[in-house]
C-alpha positions in Angstrom: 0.0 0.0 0.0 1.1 3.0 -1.1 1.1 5.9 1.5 0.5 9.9 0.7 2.7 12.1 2.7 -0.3 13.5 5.0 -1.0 9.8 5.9 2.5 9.2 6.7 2.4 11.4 9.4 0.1 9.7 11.1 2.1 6.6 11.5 3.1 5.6 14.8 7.2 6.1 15.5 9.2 3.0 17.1 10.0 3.2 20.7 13.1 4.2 21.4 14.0 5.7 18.1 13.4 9.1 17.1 13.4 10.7 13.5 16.7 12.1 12.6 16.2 15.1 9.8 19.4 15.6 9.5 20.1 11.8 8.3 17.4 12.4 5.2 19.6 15.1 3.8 23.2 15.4 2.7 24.6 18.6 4.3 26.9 21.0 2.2 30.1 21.3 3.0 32.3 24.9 2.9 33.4 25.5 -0.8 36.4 27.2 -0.9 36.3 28.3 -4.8 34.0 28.6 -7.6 32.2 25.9 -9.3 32.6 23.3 -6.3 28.8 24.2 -5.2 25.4 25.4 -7.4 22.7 25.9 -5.3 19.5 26.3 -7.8 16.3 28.0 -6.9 12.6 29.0 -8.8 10.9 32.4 -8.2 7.7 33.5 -8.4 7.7 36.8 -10.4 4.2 39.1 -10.8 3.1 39.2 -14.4 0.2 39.7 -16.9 0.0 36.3 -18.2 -2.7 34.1 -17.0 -2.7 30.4 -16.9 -5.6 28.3 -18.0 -5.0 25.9 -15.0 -5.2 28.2 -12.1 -5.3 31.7 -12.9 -2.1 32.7 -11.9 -0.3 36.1 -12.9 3.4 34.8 -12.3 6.3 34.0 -14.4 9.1 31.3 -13.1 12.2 32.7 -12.9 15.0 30.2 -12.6 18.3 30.9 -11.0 21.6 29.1 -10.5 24.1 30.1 -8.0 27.5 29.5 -7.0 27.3 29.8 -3.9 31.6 30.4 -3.1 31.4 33.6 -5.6 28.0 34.3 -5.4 27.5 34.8 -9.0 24.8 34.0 -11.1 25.9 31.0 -13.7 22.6 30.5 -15.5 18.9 32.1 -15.6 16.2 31.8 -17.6 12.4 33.2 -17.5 9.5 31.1 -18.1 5.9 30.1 -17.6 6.2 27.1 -16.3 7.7 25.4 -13.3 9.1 21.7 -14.1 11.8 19.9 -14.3 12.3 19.8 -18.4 12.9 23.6 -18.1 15.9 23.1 -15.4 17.8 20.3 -16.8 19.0 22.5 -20.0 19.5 25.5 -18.0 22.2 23.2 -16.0 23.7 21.7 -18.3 24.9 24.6 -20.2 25.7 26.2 -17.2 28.0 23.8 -16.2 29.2 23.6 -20.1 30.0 27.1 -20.4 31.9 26.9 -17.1 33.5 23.9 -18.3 33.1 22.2 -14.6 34.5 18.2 -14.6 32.5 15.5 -13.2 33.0 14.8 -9.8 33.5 17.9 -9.0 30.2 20.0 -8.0 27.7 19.2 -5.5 23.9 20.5 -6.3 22.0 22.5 -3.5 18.6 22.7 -4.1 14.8 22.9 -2.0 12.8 20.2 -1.7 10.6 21.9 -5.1 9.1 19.2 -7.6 11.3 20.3 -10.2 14.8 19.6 -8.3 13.4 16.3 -6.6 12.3 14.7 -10.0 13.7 11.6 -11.2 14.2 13.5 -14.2 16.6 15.8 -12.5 18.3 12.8 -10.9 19.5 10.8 -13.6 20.7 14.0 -15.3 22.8 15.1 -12.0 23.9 11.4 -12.0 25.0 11.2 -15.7 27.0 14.6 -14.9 28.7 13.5 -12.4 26.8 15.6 -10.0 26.3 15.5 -6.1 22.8 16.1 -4.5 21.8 17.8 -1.8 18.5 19.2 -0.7 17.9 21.4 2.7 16.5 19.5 5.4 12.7 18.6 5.9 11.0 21.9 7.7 14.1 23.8 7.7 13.6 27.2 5.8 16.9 28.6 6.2 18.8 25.8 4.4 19.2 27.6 1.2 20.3 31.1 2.4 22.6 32.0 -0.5 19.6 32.0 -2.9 16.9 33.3 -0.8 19.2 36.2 -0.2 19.7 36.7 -3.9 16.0 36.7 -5.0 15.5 39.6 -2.0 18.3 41.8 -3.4 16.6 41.2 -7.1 13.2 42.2 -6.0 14.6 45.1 -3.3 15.6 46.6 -6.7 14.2 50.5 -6.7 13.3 49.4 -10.4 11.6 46.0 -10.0 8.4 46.7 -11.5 5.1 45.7 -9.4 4.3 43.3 -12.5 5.6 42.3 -15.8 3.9 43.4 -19.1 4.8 40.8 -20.8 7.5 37.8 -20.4 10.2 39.2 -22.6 9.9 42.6 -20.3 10.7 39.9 -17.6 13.8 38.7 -19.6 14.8 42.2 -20.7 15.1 43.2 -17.1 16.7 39.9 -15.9 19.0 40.4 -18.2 20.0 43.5 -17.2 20.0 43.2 -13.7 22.3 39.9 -13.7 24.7 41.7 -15.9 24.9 44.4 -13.1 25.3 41.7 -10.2 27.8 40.1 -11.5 30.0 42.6 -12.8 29.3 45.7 -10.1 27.6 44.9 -7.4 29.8 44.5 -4.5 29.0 41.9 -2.1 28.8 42.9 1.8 29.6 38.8 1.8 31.9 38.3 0.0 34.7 40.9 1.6 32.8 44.3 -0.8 34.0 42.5 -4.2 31.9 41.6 -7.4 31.0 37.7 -8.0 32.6 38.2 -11.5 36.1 39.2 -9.2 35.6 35.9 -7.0 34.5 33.7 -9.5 37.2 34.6 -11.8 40.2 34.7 -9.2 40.8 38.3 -8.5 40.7 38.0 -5.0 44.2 38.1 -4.3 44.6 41.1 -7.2 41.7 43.1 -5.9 42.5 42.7 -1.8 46.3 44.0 -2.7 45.1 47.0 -4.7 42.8 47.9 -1.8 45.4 47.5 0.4 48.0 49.5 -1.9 45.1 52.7 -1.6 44.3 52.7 2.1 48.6 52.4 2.8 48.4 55.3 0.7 45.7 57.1 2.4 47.0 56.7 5.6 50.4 58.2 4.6 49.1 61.0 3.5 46.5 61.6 6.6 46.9 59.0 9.2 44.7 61.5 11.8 41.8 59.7 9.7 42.6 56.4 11.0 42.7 56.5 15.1 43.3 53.2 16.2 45.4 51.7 13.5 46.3 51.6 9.8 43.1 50.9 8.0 42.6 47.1 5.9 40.5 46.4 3.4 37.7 43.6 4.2 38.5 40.1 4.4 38.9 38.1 1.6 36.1 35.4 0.9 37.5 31.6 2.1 34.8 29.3 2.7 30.9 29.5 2.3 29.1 27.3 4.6 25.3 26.3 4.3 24.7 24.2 7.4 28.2 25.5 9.7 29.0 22.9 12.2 28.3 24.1 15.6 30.7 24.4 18.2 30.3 22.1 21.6 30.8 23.9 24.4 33.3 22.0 27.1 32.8 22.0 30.7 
């Protein structure tokens, strides 16, 4: 017999044994460079078109994320939400970035289109690890969630859409600007495009270069001590182990 998930709920546990959430998921690790974690998400976005199954006004706007540099390897706008639409989308992403199996792990919600079997066997014939956030845990995908809220914080995100290519026209427009000039408060104040593209170390020492320069020429500015630029990016953790306090 086959059960629904609202009837397995209902099941009685074991004595003695107690549901582990933590088990049913694989938890990401820290990556500590670009293309080692993609963490995939689909958006809501208000529009004019109207579905014939349930009258909804939304485009799906599909985003992937590497989650070390933050920037945006693939997107696409659509009006549907399934799995056909994400397995291209991936696989050119990790075409164009020329990633080698074995290599990334896949962070992704428990959504229909990133738990299909479809999606499985093509993250299986890539070479791809899965991962999906834990059951009734909202804050396992942080990275993306954050995104979508600086894409819709925009002072010109429209209320709603025309039409879907003004959704693509502005997607398009806005990715070009987060990836090349938006600098990220987590990422040490530098653009994806200067992580993903390992310009850390350049970037940090030119900083460095102008603030030693700065404080030459006025060190009253600086009180305590010669100014630094912000940290460099290391390690990007989704789930960061906690540490046990000892008696």
């Amino acid at each position: 017999m086959k059960l629904t998930r609202h009837e397995s709920k209902k099941l009685p546990r074991r004595k003695g044994k107690s549901l582990d959430f933590n088990a049913l998921s694989l938890t990401v690790a820290d990556p500590t460079r670009s293309s080692q974690t993609y963490c995939p998400n689909i958006a809501g976005i208000a529009g004019f078109r109207f579905s014939s199954i349930d009258d909804t006004p939304y485009f799906y706007l599909y985003v992937i994320l590497d989650i070390f540099s933050r920037r945006v390897v693939g997107w696409c706008v659509a009006d549907a939400e399934t799995a056909t639409l994400f397995q291209p989308l991936f696989d050119d992403a990790i075409g164009k970035h020329n990633v080698p199996p074995g290599q990334l792990t896949l962070h992704a919600d428990r959504g229909a289109p990133m738990k299909a079997k479809a999606t499985a066997f093509l993250l299986a014939d890539l070479g791809v690890t899965r991962s999906h956030n834990r059951p009734h845990t909202s804050n396992d995908n942080p990275f993306s969630e954050s995104h979508f809220k600086t894409l819709k914080y925009q002072p010109r995100f429209p209320k709603r859409f025309g039409c879907i290519e003004d959704a693509r026209t502005f997607c398009r427009q806005f990715f070009d600007w987060y990836n090349q000039d938006h600098h990220h408060s987590g990422i040490g104040l530098m653009t994806p495009d200067q992580v993903h593209y390992g310009q850390i170390d350049a970037v940090h020492a030119a900083r460095q270069v102008t603030l030693d320069q700065a404080f030459r020429e006025n060190p009253g500015r600086f009180v305590k001590k010669a100014p630094i630029p912000p940290a460099k990016p290391t390690a990007a953790w989704i789930n960061p182990p906690t540490s046990k306090k000892t008696a």
